[in-house]
N, C-alpha and C positions, 0 to 999 in steps of 0.2 A: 626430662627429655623434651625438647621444643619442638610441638607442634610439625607438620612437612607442611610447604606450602600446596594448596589447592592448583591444581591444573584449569588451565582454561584461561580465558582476560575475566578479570576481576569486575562485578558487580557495578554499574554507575550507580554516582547518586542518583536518590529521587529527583524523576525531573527533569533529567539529562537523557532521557531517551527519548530515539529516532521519533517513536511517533508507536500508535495503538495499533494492533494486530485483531480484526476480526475475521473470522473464518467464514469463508463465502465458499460455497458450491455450485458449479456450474456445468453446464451438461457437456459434453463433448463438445457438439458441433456450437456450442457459445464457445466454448474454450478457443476453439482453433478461428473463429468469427475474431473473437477480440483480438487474440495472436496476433494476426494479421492485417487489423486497425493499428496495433499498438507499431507498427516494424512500419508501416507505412505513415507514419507521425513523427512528428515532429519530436516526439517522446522516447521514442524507443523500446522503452519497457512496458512489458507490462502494468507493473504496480503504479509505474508515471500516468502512462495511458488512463488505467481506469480511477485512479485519483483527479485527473484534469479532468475526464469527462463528468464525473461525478459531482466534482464542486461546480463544474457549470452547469449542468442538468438545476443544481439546488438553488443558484444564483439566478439561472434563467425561472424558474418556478417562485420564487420567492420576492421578486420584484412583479411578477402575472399575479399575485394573492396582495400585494399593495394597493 
């Protein structure tokens, strides 16, 4: 008898995925701070939001240490 197939979209290769998931905690009233940076940007999203601000915080920082 053959196997059923699994539910769900099936596995990417290695590789193929979006990008790294780390879990960050943040207090309420940051929550709703960023929230609100994020909708009034050019971003929209959140995850956009604190991804753009974060690589320039690192970019802006990392040419001040050159």
């Amino acid at each position: 008898m053959p196997k059923a197939k699994k539910m769900g979209r099936p596995k990417l290769p290695k590789g193929h995925a979006k990008g790294v998931i780390r879990p960050v905690r943040f207090t309420e009233a940051d929550l709703k701070l960023f929230e609100r940076a994020a909708k009034a940007s050019e971003h929209k999203t959140l995850s956009g939001w604190i991804r753009h601000t974060l690589r320039q915080a690192a970019e802006n920082n990392s040419h001040a240490t050159n």
